[in-house]
N, C-alpha and C positions, 0 to 999 in steps of 0.2 A: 502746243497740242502734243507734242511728240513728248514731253517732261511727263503729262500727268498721264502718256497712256503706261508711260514707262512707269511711272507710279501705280498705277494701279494692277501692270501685271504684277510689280514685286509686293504687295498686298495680297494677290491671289497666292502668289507663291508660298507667304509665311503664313496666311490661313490654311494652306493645304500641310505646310510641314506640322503647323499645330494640328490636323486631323489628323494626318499619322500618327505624330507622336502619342494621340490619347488612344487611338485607333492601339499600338503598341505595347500603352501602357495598360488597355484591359485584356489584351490577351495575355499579357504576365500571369502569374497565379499572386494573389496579394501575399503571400508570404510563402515559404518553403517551410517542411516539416523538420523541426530542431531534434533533431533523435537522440543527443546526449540528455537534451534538459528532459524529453519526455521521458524516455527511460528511467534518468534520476528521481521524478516525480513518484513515478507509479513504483519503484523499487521501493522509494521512500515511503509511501503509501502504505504498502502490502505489510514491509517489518514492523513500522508504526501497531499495526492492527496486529498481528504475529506479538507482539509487546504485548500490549495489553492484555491480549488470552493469558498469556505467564505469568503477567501478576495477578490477575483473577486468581488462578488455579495454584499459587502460593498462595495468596489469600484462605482459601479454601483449605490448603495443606496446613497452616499453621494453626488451625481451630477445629484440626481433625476430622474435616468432612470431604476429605475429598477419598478416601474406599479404598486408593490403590496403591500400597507402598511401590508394587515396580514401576511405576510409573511417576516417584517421586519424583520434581525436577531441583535440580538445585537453584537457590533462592537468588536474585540478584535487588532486593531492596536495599536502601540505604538502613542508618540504623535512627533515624528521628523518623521513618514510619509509621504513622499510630493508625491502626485495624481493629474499627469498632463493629462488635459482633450483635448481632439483634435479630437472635434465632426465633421470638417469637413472631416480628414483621419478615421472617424468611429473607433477609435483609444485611448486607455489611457495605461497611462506608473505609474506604483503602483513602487516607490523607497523607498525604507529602509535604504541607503548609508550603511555606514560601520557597519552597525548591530545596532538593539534595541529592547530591548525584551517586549513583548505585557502585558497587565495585566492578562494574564491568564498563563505565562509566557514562553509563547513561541519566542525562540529567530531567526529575519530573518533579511536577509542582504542582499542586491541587488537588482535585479529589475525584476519585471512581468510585462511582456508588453503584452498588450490585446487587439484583433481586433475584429471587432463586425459587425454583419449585418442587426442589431436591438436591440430595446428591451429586457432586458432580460425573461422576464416572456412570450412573446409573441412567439405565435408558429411559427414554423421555424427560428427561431434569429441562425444564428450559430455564438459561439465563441471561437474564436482561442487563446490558451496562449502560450506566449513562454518564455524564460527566461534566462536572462545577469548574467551570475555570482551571480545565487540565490541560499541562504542557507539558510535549516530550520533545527533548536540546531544542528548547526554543518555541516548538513549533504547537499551535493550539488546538487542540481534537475536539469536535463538536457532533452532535449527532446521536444516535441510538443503532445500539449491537446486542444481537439476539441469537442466542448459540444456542441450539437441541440436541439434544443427545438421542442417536439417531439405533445407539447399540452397539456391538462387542461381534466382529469376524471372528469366530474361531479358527476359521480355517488359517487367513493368511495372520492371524494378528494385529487386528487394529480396532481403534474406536472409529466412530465414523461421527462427525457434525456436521451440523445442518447449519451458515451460519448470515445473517441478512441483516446489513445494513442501511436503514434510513436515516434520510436530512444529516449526511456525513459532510463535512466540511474539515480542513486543515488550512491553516492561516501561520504562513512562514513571517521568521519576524521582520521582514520588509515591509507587512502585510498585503504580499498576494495571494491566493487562496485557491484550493481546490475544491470544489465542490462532488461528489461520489454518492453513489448504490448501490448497493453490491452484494449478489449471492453467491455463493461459495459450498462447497463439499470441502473438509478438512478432516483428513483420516491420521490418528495418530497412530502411529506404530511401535507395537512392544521392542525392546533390544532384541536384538540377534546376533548373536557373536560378536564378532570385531565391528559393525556396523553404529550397535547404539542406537537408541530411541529418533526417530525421525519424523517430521511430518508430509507429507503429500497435500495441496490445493489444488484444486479445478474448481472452476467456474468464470466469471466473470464481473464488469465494472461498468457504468457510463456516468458519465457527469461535465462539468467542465472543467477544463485544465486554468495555468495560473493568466493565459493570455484571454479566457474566456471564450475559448474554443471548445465547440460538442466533442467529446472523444470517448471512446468505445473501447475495453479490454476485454479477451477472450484470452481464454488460457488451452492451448490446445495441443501441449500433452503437460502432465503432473507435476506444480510447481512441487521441490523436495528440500525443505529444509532441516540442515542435521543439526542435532542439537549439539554434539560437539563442536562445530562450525561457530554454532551461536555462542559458546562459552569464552569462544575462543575472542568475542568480537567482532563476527562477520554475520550481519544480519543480510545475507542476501542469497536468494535461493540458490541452493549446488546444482541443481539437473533442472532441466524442462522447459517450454518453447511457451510464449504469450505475441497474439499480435496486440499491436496500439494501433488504431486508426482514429485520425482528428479530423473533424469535419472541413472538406474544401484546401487539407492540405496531405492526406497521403495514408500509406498504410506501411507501419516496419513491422519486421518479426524480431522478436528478441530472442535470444538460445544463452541458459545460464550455465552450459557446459557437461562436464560429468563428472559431476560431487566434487571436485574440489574444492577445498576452503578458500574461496578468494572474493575478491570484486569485479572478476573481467567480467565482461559480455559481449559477443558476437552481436549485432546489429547489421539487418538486411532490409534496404530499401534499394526496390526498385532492381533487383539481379545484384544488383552491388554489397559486396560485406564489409563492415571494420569491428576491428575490437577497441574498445573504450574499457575502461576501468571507473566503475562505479563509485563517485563521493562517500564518505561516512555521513550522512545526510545534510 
């Protein structure tokens, strides 16, 4: 008698440690927020999309339609290129065939196919990109990008676009994937002295990330990227503050500094700050 009571209190015993222990394990949070991989994703994200505008608006420049000699950019295509012009369907098809990588060494491959309703520099032009089996170093752009031209600041100098992305998808070659939507305000800025042509972003993002987690960007003061910055190789914004927040694990603030040409970024969760330096994608 005295065996089995003793038996069956050490049964209640490991029944109760197994209630704790699950008891324990759902107050954990299922995962912690990865703030380097987020950051990389959405940095990787924004330059991606920032690319693509550049070779549009080369596109543009090299068929003479794009209005604005100051505001030529310098070209970074490779030279097996081929930019097929079809001004009567308001129409051009930007190919890269099976890949070649640019001198500033970014490698793409496939096709942007671009619809237009004008002008690029001209207000109200809207243009449509979409994309056939296009990869940038690697990675696969999927979706539809619609830029307007929203008009010309005299005062401070700038264009201003209007620019909204649906059914955005990017597929790293692992094949994990981000899914995005995204509207955006993108002001380009004429040069100004020592400074140089630049752009400013505001707005924001949601979709889900590569773990397929809900996550949300707000851009909440002026992403600024210099074009000198970018010539140099460093597609990652010089000034301005974004949070990320992913559902059920957290919210950071990013801070991209001021204007240096570099990869840091300050990352702040939770009162807590570090600086990490941002991958080449």
């Amino acid at each position: 008698m005295k065996a089995k009571t003793q038996t069956y209190v050490a049964a209640l015993f490991i029944a109760a440690l197994g209630l704790l222990s699950s008891c324990n394990e759902e107050a954990l949070p299922s995962s912690s927020l990865d703030e380097n991989t987020e950051t990389a994703q959405e940095v990787d994200l924004t330059a991606t999309m920032e690319d693509i505008d550049e070779v549009t608006l080369t596109g543009f420049q090299r068929n003479g339609f794009s209005d604005r000699t100051t505001v030529t950019l310098e070209e970074d295509l490779c030279s097996k290129v081929i930019i097929t012009w079809l001004p009567g369907e308001k129409k051009m098809i930007i190919d890269f065939g099976t890949g070649c990588t640019s001198p500033r060494g970014v490698e793409r491959k496939g096709k942007i196919i671009v619809t237009y309703t004008g002008r690029y520099w001209v207000k109200g032009t809207v243009i449509t990109t979409r994309f056939e089996d296009y990869y940038v170093d690697g990675k696969k752009i999927e979706g539809i990008r619609v830029v307007s031209n929203e008009g010309f600041n005299e005062n401070d100098k700038f264009f201003s676009f209007k620019t909204v992305v649906e059914g955005g998808k990017i597929t790293w070659p692992d094949g994990t994937f981000r899914t995005f939507e995204s509207r955006h305000i993108r002001k380009v800025f004429l040069p100004n002295g020592d400074r140089g042509m630049y752009y400013a972003i505001t707005g924001g993002s949601r979709g889900k990330n590569r773990n397929g987690n809900v996550y949300e960007v707000k851009i909440t003061s002026p992403l600024l990227y210099l074009v000198r910055c970018i010539q140099s190789g460093i597609r990652v914004p010089s000034k301005g503050t974004m949070t990320v927040t992913v559902e059920n694990r957290g919210t950071m603030e990013i801070d991209f500094g001021t204007e240096a040409c570099d990869r840091e970024v300050s990352i702040t969760v939770n009162g807590e700050t570090k600086t990490i330096t941002v991958p080449r994608s």
